[in-house]
N, C-alpha and C positions, 0 to 999 in steps of 0.2 A: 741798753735800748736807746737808739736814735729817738728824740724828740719830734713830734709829729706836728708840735704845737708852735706857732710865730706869735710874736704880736710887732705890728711897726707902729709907730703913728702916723706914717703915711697911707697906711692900708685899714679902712673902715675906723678909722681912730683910735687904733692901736688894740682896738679887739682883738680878743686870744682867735686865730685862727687856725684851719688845719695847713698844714705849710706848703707853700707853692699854689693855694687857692686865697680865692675871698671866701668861704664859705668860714663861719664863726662856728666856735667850736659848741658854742651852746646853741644854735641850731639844729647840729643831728642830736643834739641832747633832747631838744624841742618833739622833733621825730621820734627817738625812741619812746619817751612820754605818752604820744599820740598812738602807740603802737607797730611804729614804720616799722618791716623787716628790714634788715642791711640791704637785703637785694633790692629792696622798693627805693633805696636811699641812694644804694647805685644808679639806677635806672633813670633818677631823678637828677642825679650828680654825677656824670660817665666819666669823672675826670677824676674821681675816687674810686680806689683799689676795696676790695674785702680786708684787706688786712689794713689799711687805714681807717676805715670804721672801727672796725675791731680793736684796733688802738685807742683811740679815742676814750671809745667805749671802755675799754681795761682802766686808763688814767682818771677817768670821773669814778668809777665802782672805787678804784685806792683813794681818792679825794672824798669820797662819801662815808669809808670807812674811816676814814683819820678824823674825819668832822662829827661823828655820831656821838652824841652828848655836847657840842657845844651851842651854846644857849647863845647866840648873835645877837637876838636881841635886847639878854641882857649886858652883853658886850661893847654893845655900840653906843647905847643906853649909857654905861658910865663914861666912855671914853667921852661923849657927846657934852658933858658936863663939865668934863676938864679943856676941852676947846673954849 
């Protein structure tokens, strides 16, 4: 699977974006959240495809299962100590 995802740092400061747009990839995450449907997000964004949502959308649900049980907070917490 072709990657959906850019980051530059000349584009919004190197925010993860979805590629060939400004739009941050944690903003249709923002939307899904609020309840957007995909078509509301299109409608919103006519320069996104259903299957680039859709992607997006697949790459955070595998990022959320690979992070379930890690404790960040206690994470950063130690790391934050040895800086």
């Amino acid at each position: 699977m072709v990657s959906i995802i850019e980051s530059d740092p000349d584009v919004l400061g190197g925010m993860p974006v979805i590629k060939g747009t400004r739009i941050p990839v944690s903003f249709i995450f923002d939307l899904v959240r609020l309840e957007y449907t995909v078509d509301q997000i299109i409608d919103f964004y006519p320069s996104l495809t259903r299957e680039m949502v859709l992607q997006v959308l697949e790459l955070g649900k595998d990022m959320q299962e690979r992070l379930q049980g890690v404790d960040f907070d206690h994470y950063l917490e130690k790391e934050l100590v040895q800086s």
